[in-house]
N, C-alpha and C positions, 0 to 999 in steps of 0.2 A: 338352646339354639333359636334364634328368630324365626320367624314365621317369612321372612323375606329371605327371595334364594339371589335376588337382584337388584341391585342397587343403582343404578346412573345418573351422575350428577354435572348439571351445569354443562354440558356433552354440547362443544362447539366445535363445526367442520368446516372448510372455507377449500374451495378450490380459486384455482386462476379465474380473476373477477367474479366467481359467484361465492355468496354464504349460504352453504347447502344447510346447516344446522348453526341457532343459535340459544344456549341456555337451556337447554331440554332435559328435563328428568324423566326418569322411567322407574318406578316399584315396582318388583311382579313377584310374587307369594308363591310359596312352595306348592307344587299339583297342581298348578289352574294353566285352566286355557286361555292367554291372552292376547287378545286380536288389536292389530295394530294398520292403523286404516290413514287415509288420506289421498287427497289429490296429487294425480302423478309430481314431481318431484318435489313432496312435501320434506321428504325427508328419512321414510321412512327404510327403505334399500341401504343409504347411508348409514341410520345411525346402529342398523344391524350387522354392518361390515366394522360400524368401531368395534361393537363388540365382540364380531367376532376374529378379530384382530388381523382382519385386512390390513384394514388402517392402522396401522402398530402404533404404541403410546410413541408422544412428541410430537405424531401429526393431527393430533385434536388436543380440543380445551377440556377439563371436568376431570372425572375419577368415576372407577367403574368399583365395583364391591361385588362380591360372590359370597352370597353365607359370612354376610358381615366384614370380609378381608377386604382389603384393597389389594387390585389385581394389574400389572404391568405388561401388556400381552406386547413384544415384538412381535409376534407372527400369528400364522392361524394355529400352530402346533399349540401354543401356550395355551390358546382361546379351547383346543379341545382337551391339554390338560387339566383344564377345570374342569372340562364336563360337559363344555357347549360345542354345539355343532350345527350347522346353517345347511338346509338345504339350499340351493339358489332355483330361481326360476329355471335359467339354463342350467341342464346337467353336468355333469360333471363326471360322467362313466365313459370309459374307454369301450367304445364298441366292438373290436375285435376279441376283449379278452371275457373269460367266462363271467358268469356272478358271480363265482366265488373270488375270484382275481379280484373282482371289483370291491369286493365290498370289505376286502384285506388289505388293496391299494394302497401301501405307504405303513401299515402296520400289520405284515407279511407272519404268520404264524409258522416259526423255524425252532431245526432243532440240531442240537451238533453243531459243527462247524459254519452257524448261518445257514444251513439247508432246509428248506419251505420242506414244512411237515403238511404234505398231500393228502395224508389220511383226516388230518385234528381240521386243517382247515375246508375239507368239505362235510366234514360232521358239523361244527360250528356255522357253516354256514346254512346248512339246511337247517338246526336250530332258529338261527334268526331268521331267516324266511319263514319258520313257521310260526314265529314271535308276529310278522307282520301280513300272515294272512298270505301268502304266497306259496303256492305247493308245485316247483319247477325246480327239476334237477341243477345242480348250483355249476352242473358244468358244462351247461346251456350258454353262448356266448350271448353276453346285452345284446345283441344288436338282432336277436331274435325274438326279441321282446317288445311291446306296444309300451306307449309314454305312460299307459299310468302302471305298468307292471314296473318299470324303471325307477318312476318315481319312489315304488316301493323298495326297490334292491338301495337307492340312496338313503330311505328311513332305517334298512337293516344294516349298513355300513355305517350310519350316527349310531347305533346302537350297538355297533361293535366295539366303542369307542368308552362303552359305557357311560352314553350323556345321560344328562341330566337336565338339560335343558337344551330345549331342540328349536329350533327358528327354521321354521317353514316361508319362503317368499312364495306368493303365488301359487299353491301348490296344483290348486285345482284350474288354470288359465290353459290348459291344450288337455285337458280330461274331460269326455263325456258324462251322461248324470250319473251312470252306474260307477263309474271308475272314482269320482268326485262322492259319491255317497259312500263308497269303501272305505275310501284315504279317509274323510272326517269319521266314520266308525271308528278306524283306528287310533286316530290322535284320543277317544275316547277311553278305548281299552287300555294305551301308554297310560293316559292318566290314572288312570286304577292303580299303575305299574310305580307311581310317584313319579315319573317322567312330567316336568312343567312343558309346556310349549308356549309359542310365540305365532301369530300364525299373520302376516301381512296379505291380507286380499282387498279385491274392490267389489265381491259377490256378497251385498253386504247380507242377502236370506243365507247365506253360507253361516258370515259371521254370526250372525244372533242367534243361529239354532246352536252353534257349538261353543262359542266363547263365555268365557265366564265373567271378564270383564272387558271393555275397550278403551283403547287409549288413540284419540284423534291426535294428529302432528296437519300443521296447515303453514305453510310456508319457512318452514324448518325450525319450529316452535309447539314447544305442549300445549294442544290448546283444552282438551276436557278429559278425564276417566271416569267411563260409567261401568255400573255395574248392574249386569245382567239379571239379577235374581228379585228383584223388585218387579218385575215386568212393564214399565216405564218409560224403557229403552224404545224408541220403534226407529224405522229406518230413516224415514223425515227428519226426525231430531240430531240422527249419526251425520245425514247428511247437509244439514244446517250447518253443524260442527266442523264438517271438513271445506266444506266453500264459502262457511263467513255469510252467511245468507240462507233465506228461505228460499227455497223452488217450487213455487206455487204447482207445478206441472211440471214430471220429468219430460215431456215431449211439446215441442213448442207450437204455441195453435199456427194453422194454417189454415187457409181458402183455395184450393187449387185449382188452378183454371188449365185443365184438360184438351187439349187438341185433338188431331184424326192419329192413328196408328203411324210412329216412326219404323218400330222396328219390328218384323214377323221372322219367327225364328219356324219351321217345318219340317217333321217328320225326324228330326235329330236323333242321329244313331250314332255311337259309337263303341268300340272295343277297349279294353284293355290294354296298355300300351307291347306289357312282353310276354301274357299268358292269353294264346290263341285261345278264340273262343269264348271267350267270358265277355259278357256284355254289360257297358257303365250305362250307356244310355240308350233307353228302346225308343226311337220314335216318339221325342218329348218335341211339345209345340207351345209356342206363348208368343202372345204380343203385347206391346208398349210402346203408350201414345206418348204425341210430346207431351213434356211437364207433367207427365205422371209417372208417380213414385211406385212400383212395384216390389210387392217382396217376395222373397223363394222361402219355402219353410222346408222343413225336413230332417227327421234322425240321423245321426251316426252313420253315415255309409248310404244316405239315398241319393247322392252325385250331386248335390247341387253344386259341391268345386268342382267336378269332372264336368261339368255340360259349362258351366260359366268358363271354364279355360279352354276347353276344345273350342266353343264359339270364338275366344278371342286368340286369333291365330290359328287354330287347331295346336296348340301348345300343349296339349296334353291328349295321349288316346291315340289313338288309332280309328280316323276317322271313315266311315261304312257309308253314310247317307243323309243328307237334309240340302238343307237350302234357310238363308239367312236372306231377308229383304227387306229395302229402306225404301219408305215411301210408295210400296209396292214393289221395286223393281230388284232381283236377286243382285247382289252385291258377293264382291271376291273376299274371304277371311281363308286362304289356304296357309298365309303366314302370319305373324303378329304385323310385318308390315304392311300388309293389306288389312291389316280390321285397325290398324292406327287410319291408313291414309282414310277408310268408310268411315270413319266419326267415330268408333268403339275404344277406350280403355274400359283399366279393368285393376282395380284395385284391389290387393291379393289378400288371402286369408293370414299370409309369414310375412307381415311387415319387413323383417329384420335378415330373412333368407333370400325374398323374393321382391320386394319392394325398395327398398333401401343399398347404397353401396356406405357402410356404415364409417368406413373410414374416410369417406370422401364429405366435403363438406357441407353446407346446408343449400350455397350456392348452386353447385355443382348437378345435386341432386333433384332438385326445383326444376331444371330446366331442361334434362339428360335425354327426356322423353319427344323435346319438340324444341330440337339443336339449329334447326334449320332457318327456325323465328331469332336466335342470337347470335346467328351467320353470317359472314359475307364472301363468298364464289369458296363455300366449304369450310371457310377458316374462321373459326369461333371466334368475336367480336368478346372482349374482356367486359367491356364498356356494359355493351346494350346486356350480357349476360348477366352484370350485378345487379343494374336497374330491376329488369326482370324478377330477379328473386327479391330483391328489398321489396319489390309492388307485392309479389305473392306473402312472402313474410310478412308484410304489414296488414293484408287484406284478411290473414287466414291467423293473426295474433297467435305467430310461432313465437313459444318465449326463448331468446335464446341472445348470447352476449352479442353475434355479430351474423350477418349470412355464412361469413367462413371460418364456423363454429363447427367440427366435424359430427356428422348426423349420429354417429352414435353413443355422445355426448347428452343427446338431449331426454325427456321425457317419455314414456310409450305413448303420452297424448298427444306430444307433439312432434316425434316420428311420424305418428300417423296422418295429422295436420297436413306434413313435408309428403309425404305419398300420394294424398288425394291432390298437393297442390302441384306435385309432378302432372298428371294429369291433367286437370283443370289449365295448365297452361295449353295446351293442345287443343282447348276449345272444342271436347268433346259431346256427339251427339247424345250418346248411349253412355252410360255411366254404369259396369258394373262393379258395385261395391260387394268383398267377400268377408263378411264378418269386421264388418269396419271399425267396430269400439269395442274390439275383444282384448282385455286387456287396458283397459283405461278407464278413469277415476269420473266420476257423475260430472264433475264440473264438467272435465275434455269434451265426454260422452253429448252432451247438451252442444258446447260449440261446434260438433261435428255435427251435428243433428240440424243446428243453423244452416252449416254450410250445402249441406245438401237440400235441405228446401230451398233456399237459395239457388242453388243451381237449378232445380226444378220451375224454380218462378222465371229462368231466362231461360225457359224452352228445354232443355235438357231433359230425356227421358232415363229414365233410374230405378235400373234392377239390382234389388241392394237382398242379399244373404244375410241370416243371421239365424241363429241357436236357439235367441231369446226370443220367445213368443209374445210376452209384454212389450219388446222393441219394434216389432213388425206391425202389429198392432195399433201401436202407436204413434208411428212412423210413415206406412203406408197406403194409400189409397188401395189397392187391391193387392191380396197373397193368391201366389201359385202355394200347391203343396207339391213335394215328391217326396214317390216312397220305390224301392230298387230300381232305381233310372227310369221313373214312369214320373209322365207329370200325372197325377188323379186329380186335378179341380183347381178351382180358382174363388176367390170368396169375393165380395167387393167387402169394403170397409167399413161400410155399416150394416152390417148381414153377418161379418164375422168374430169369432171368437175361440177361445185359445179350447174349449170343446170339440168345435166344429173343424178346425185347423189339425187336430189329434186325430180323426178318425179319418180325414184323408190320408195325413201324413202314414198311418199304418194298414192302409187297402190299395194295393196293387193296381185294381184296378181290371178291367177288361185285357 
């Protein structure tokens, strides 16, 4: 038998005016871990639904081979009688039903007359959960479960499945470091197991600590396969491969010319929205001048989304006490339309929940947030509203066939483009960004980075969240820390470092 458990060839996918894939092969060797990288809509999402037979044969070009055969998948069923199985970024578990339900979903363990054998399938199930590191009663419903225990109940349903070949998207894009250092433990231990994987991410320290070899796709074409075991590889070169270029500097230089204090936020308190008593935020306080770029740092659970959402609008929480003021003087944010009308958006952490109406178009979406500039006496102007978004879509190089291209169509780079350019129409003072390129490919990441200095160099002040400490770092003139709803300190930007930023982010504080 070959040493090849995958074969793709000449692998062409074209939707309505786009060529999402052209001429792409893929090899991948039985046991190994192969990480499959690129700029958002490289191709890579794509050319993992050909094979796993989303996309059924007759709707693409090439030939797909399993252990040397050639394989005809009409459906995803075919694609997991061979053996493959796809987790996707979005889940796929039915939240009211147990893990065991889940993770039998569609290949139901009965006995007699079609009757679900209750006993075998929650034995078998607590087996696989212990196959993946997961020790919760299997008759616990999903929906009592955190993303990356989910994550896990989807690795033990491909495995019920008996694959053999497992294609991970994103697995680790809404996991913390302990939950993301689990998940890659395991794909480690599958391999021991002769389980191949496929792992698509854009974390590329992810990729090179666990993959054994990578394969770049750059505008829906192979463009290099390296292999990891030479040590050779570094992330500069992966990232050469995926943008067609060198990037001298992940972060683009800038000179910022600082003004007096726009924005002073005081004494911010808030609750819990439905459990009396618990407290998200004690009496945090921060300010930001014009055209300076702020950043919030902080772990898993230290409220930077709770205090950035209660500020705009009070949209989250159950608010107890503070005071928000512009220019010195206290300003009204009791609803989201009062911190719009003060100069405040707020560009959310769930592009795709909270930011975006995805089936609405790119027009649509551009403009949604500041209706009144595309108006006339109420009645939305068709005219001045496409204008509108062509300027934004041209200024913010959303790639996409047309503005009434629907938004969930496009890239996660360029989703996210269309959200901050919602905002940005509204010619906002305050800018908070919530984890702005989470989920998006170094090239996006970089024009996103433009646009926000950008806005900072026209006077805008910019409190931008994020995870990555090398991003804040590198991005901002001064970081707040918080750690359990406490802000503990502020660093300026040449004073700080991802050291000094750790030992606030984990001291409370007075």
């Amino acid at each position: 038998m070959s040493d090849l458990i995958l074969q793709m060839r000449g692998i062409g996918k074209e939707f309505p005016g786009v060529r999402a894939l052209t001429d792409v092969d893929l090899r991948v060797t039985r046991g190994e871990i192969r990480a499959l990288v690129g700029e958002n809509g490289a191709g890579k999402s794509t050319l993992m639904k050909v094979l796993g037979g989303v996309y059924p044969h007759g709707d693409y070009a090439g030939e797909i081979l399993v252990d040397g055969v050639e394989q005809v998948f009409s459906g995803v069923r075919d694609s997991e009688r061979a053996g493959i199985a796809i987790i996707h970024q979005e889940l796929a578990l039915v939240p009211q039903l147990s893990i065991a339900e889940n993770i039998f979903l569609g290949n139901e363990r009965v006995r007699g007359a079609g009757r679900i054998d209750w006993g075998r399938t929650s034995s078998e199930a607590r087996e696989l959960l212990r196959r993946v590191g997961l020790d919760e009663d299997p008759t616990l419903p999903v929906s009592a479960l955190g993303v990356g225990k989910q994550q896990l109940v989807e690795i033990a349903k491909a495995l019920s499945k008996r694959v053999r070949l497992l294609i991970l998207d994103e697995p680790t894009s809404a996991l913390n470091e302990t939950e993301s250092e689990n998940l890659l433990a395991l794909l480690g231990e599958l391999k021991e197991q002769g389980i191949t994987s496929i792992l698509i991410s854009h974390k590329l320290g992810e990729v090179t600590r666990v993959a054994d070899t990578i394969t770049v796709l750059r505008d829906g074409r192979t463009v290099e396969t390296m292999a990891l075991s030479g040590g050779a590889v570094t992330e500069d070169r992966i990232i050469s491969a995926m943008v067609g270029r060198d990037l001298e500097h992940r972060f683009p230089e800038r000179t910022p010319d600082i003004g007096e204090v726009r924005f002073e936020v005081r004494d911010w308190t808030v609750d819990h929205p439905t459990q009396l008593g618990r407290r998200l935020i004690d009496r945090a306080g921060l300010t930001i001048r014009r055209g300076e770029i702020v950043g919030l740092a902080g772990l898993m659970g230290a409220g930077r989304t709770e205090l950035a959402m209660s500020v705009f609008g009070r949209s989250y929480g159950r608010y107890v006490s503070g005071t928000v003021r512009k220019d010195g003087t206290e300003i009204r944010t009791g609803s989201v339309a009062d911190a719009v009308a003060s100069g405040i958006a707020y560009v959310p952490e769930d592009r795709k929940e909270l930011g975006l109406i995805l089936d609405d178009d790119i027009r649509r979406n551009l403009t949604l947030a500041g209706l009144r500039r595309v108006s006339r006496r109420t009645v939305i102007d068709p005219a001045r509203e496409s204008v509108a978004a062509e300027r934004l879509r041209g200024q913010l190089r959303v790639k996409s066939r047309d503005i009434f291209q629907a938004a969930g169509n496009l890239s996660g780079g360029n989703q996210q483009k269309v959200v901050l350019g919602k905002w940005m129409f509204t010619e906002p003072e305050l800018l908070i960004l919530d984890e702005p390129t989470r989920g998006i490919d170094v090239g996006a990441k970089y024009e996103i980075y433009l646009i926000i200095q950008r806005l900072a160099e026209e006077g805008a002040s910019v409190l931008m969240i994020s995870s990555e400490l090398p991003e804040l770092l590198g991005m901002c003139d001064r970081v707040y820390a918080m750690c359990e709803g406490r802000i503990t300190g502020d660093v300026a930007r040449d004073e700080a470092d991802q050291e000094s930023l750790m030992r606030l982010m984990t001291t409370t504080g007075s």
